[in-house]
C-alpha positions as CSV (number, residue, x, y, z in Angstrom):
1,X,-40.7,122.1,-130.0
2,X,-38.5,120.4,-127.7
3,X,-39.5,119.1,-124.0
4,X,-35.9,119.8,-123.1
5,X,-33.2,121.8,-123.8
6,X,-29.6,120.7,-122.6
7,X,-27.6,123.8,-122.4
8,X,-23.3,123.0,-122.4
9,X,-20.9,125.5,-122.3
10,X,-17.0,124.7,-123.5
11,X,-14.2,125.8,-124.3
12,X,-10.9,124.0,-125.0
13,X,-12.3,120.5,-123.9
14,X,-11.2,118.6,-127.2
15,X,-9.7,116.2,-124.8
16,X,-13.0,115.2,-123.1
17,X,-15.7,116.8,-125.5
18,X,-16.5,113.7,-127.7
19,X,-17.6,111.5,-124.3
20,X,-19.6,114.2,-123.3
21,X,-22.1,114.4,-126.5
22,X,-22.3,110.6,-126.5
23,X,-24.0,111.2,-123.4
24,X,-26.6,113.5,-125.2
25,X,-26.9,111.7,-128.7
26,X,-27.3,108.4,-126.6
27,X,-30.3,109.3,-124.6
28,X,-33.4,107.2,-125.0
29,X,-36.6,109.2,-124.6
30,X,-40.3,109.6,-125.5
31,X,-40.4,113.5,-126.6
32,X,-37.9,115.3,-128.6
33,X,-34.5,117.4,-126.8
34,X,-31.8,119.6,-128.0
35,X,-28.2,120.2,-126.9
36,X,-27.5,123.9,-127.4
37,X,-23.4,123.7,-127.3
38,X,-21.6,126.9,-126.9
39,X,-18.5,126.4,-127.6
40,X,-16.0,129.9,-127.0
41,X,-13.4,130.0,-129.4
42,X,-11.8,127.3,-128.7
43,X,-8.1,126.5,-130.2
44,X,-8.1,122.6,-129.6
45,X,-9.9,121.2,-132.8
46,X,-12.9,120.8,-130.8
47,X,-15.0,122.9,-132.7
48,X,-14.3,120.3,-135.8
49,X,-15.8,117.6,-133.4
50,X,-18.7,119.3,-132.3
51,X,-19.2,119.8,-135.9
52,X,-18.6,116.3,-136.7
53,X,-21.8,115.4,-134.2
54,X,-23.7,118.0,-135.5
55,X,-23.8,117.0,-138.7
56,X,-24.5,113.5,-137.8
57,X,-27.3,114.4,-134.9
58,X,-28.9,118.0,-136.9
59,X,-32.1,117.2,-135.0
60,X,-30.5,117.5,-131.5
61,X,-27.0,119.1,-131.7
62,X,-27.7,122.6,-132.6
63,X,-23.9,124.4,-132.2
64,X,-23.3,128.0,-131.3
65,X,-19.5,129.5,-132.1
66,X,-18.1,132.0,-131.1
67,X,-15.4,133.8,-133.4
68,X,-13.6,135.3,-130.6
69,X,-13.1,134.7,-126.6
70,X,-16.4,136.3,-124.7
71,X,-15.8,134.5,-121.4
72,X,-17.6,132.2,-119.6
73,X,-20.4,134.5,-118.4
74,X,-21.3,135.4,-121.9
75,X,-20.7,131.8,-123.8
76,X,-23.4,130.8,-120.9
77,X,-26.1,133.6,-121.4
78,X,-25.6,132.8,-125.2
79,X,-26.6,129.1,-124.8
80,X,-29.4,129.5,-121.9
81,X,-30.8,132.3,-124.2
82,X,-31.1,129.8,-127.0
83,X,-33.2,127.2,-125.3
84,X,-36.6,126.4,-126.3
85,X,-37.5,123.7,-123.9
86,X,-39.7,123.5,-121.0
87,X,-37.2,122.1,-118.9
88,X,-33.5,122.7,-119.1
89,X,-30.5,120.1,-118.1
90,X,-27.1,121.3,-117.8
91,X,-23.7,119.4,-118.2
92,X,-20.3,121.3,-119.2
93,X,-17.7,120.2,-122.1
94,X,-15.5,118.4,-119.6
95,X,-18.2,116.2,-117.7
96,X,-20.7,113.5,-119.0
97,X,-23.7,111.5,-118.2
98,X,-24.1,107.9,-117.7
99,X,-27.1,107.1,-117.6
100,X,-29.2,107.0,-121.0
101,X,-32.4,107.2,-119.3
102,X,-31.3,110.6,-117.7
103,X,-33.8,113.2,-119.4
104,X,-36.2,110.4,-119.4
105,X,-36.3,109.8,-115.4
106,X,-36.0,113.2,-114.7
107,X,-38.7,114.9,-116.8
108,X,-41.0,112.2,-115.9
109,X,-40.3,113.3,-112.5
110,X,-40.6,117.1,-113.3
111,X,-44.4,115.9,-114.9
112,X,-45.6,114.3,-112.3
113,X,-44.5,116.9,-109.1
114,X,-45.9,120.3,-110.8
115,X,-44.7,121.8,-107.2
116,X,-40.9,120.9,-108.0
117,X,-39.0,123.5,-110.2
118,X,-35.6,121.5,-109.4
119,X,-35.1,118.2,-109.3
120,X,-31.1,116.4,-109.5
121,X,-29.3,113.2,-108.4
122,X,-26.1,112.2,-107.0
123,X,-23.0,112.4,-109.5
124,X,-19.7,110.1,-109.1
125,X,-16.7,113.1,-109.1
126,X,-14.0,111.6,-110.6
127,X,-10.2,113.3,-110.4
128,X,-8.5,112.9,-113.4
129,X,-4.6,112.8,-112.0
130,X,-5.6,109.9,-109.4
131,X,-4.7,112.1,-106.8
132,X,-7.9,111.5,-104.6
133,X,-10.2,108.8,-104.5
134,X,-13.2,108.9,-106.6
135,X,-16.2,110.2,-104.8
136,X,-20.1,110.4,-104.8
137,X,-21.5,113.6,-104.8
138,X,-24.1,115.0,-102.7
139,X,-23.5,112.7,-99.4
140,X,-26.9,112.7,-97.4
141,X,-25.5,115.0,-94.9
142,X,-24.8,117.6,-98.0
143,X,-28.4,117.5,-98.6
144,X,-29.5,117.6,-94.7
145,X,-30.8,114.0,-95.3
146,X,-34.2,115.4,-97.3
147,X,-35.0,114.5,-100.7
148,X,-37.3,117.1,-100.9
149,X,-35.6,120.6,-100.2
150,X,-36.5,124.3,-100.6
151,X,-34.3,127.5,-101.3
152,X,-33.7,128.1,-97.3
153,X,-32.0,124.7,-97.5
154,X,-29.7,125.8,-100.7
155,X,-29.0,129.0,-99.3
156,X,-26.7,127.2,-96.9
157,X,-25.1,125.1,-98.9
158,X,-24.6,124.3,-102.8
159,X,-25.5,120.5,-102.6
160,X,-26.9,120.4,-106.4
161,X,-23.8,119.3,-109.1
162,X,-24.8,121.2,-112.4
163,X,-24.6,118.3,-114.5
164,X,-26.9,116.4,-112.8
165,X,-29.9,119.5,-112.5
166,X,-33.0,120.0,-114.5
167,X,-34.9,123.2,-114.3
168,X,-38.3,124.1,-114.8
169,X,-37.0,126.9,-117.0
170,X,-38.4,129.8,-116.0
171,X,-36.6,132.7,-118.5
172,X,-38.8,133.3,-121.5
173,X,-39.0,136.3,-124.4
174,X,-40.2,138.8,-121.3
175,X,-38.1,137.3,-118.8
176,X,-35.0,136.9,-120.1
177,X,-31.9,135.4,-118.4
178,X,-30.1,138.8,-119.9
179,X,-32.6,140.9,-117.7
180,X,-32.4,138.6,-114.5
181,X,-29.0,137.0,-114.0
182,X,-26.1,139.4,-112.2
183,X,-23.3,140.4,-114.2
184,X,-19.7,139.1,-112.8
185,X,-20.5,136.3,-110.5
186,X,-19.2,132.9,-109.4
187,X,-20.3,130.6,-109.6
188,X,-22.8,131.2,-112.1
189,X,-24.8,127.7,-111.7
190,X,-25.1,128.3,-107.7
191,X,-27.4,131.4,-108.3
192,X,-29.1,129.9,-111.5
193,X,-30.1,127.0,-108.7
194,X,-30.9,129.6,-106.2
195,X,-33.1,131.5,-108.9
196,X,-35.3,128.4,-109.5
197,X,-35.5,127.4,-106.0
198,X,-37.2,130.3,-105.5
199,X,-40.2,129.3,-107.4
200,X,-40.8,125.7,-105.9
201,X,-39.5,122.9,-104.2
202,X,-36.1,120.8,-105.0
203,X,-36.4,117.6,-105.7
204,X,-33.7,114.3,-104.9
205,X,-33.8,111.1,-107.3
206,X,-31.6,108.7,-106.2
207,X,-29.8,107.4,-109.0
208,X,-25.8,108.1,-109.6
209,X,-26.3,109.2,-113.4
210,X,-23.2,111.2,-114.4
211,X,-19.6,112.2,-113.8
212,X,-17.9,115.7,-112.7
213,X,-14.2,115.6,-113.8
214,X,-11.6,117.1,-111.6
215,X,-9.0,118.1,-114.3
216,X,-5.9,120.3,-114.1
217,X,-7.6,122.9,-116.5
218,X,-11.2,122.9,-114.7
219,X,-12.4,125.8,-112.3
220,X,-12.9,124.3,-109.6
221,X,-9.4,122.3,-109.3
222,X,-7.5,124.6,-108.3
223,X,-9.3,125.6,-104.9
224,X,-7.0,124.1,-102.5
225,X,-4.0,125.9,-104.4
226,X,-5.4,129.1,-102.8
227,X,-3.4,132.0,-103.5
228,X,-4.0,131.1,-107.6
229,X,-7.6,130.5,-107.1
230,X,-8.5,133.6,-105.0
231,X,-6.6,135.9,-107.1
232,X,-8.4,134.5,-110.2
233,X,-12.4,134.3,-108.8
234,X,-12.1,136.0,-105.7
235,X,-13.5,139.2,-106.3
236,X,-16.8,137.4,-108.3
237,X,-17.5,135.2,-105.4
238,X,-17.9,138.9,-103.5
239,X,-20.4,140.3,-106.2
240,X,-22.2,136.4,-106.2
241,X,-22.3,137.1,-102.6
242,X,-23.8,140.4,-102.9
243,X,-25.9,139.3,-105.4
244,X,-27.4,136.3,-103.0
245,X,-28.0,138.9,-99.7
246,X,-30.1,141.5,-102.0
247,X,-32.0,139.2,-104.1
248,X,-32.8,136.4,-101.6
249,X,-32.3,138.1,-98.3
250,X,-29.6,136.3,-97.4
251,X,-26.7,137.1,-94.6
252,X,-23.3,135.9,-96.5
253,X,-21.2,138.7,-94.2
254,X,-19.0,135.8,-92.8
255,X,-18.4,134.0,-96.5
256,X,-17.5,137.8,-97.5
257,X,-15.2,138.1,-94.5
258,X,-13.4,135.0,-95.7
259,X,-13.3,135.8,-99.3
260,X,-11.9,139.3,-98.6
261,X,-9.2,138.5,-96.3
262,X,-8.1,135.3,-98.2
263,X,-7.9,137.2,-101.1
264,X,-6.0,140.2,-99.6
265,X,-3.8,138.1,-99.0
266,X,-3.0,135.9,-101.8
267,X,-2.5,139.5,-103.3
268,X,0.1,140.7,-100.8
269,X,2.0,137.4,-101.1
270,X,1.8,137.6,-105.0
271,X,2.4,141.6,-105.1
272,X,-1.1,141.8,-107.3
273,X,-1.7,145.2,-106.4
274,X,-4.3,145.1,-108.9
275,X,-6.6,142.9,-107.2
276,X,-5.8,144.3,-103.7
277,X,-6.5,148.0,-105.3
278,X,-10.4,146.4,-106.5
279,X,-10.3,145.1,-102.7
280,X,-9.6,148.5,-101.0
281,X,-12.5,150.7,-103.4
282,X,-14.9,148.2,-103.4
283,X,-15.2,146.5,-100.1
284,X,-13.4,149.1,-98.1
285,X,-15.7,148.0,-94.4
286,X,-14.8,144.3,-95.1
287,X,-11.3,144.6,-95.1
288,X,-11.2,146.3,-92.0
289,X,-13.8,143.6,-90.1
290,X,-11.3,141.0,-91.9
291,X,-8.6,142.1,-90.1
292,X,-9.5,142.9,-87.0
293,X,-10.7,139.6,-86.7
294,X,-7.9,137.8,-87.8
295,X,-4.9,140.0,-86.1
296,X,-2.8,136.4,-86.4
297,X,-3.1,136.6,-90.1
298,X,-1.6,140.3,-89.7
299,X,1.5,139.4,-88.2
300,X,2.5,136.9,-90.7
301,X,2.4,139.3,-93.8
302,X,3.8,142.5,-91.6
303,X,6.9,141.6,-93.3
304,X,5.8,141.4,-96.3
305,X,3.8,145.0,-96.3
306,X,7.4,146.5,-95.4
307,X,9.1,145.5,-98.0
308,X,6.3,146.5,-100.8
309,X,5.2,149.5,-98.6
310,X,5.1,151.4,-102.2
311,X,2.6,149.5,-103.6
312,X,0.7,148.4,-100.7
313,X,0.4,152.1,-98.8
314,X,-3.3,152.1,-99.6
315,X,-3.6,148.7,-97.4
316,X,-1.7,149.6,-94.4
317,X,-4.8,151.5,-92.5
318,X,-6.3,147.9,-92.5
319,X,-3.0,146.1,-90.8
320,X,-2.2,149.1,-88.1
């Protein structure tokens, strides 16, 4: 039985994918680990590369394929489902680790503090293009200058990367991640953090042991090209939001405020009637604190509700 499970979800990272499992296969420790890959269907020729390691590591690379497109909520409930280990250590297709004492340090850590469910470490986020400098991730200030943090702490700000975390795993055969974990949420790895948190303390080691990639094709790099990005995740940041003020008692009504209106309108600019038609039945109240509080952000799109009144009838009793 494996101490640790490393759970990696990908899809389409052939370019990157090979770097990333030489930062599992390459890790030097005392008790046995698996990587459990999920890899979605992707179209790259990285499925014949994850095979390739596979068959060379069989004791530690243990594949999962998928023979059609689930999505990323899915390919991520079908790897977390598949780990065995006490503690679990997470790291996408498109980022790596850089340290090969990684699991070591950090289970050693998790031994030793039996009051610590989370423990991570600073990451070096690295943008691919060269179009910002190369960064280390959390800053002190981030993390409220602690190195030992509790859920009250994360509730106001995401300071934990995902590939640098290691849970104390706490889903099992009767409490699966299935049965616990929202459906439709972004980002996933904020409330799997939040989740933990809430069954001990969060613990800082100090060492830079991994790299986030900032890459044209990741999630995250599109979020200062808002319009794209809202329209996309917008509406599953609301439900994560939801999702944090029922389950942890949390007030997210101004991050909701923003998300709504932002998302309104990327919509109005992009004629997605679609998205804006989700955003009238299923946050109806927000829309109308949104823009009462932002009458300046009115007046700019007043032209464009007039010439799309057709489409965008339903919104107008949120503008007037």
């Amino acid at each position: 039985m494996p101490l640790v499970s490393v759970c990696c979800v990908t899809y389409n990272h052939a370019d990157f994918i090979k770097q990333t499992l030489e930062g599992f296969v390459t890790q030097k420790t005392n008790f046995p680990f698996e990587v459990i890959i999920a890899d979605d269907c992707s179209t790259d020729g990285q499925q014949d590369i994850i095979k390739e390691y596979a068959k060379k590591y069989p004791d530690i690379i243990k594949p999962i394929f998928h023979s059609h497109n689930t999505g990323s909520y899915q390919n991520l409930l079908d790897a977390a489902s598949a780990c065995k280990g006490k503690y679990v250590a997470m790291c996408d297709g498109d980022d790596y680790w850089t340290d090969e004492n990684k699991l070591q340090k950090q289970a050693d850590f998790m031994d030793t503090h039996k009051d610590c469910s989370i423990c991570f470490h600073p990451v070096l986020i690295k943008y691919e293009d060269g179009s910002q400098k190369n960064v280390i991730f959390p800053k002190s200030r981030h993390r409220f200058y602690k190195k030992t943090l509790n859920i009250n702490d994360l509730l106001k700000y995401n300071f934990i990367q995902t590939n640098s975390v290691m849970y104390r795993w706490v889903f099992n055969d009767k409490n699966s991640i299935e049965d616990i974990l929202p459906k439709n949420i972004l980002p996933v790895d904020y409330y799997l953090h939040l989740l933990h948190a809430s069954k001990g303390k969060i613990c800082f080691l100090p060492d830079v042991m991994a790299v986030y990639r900032k890459h044209v094709n990741g999630i995250w790099y599109g979020v200062n090209l808002l319009d794209k990005w809202f329209l996309n995740y917008g509406i599953e940041h609301l439900c994560f939001y939801e999702s944090v003020e029922k389950y942890f008692g949390a007030d997210k009504s101004k991050e909701k405020i923003h998300m709504v209106r932002n998302t309104a309108l990327a919509s109005l600019r992009n004629n997605d009637k679609e998205t804006l038609n989700k955003l009238l039945n299923l946050y109806p109240q927000i829309l109308k604190t949104a823009f009462a509080e932002n009458k300046g952000a009115v007046s700019k799109i007043r032209h464009t509700i007039n010439k799309f009144k057709q489409r965008f009838t339903g919104f107008m009793p949120f503008i007037i």
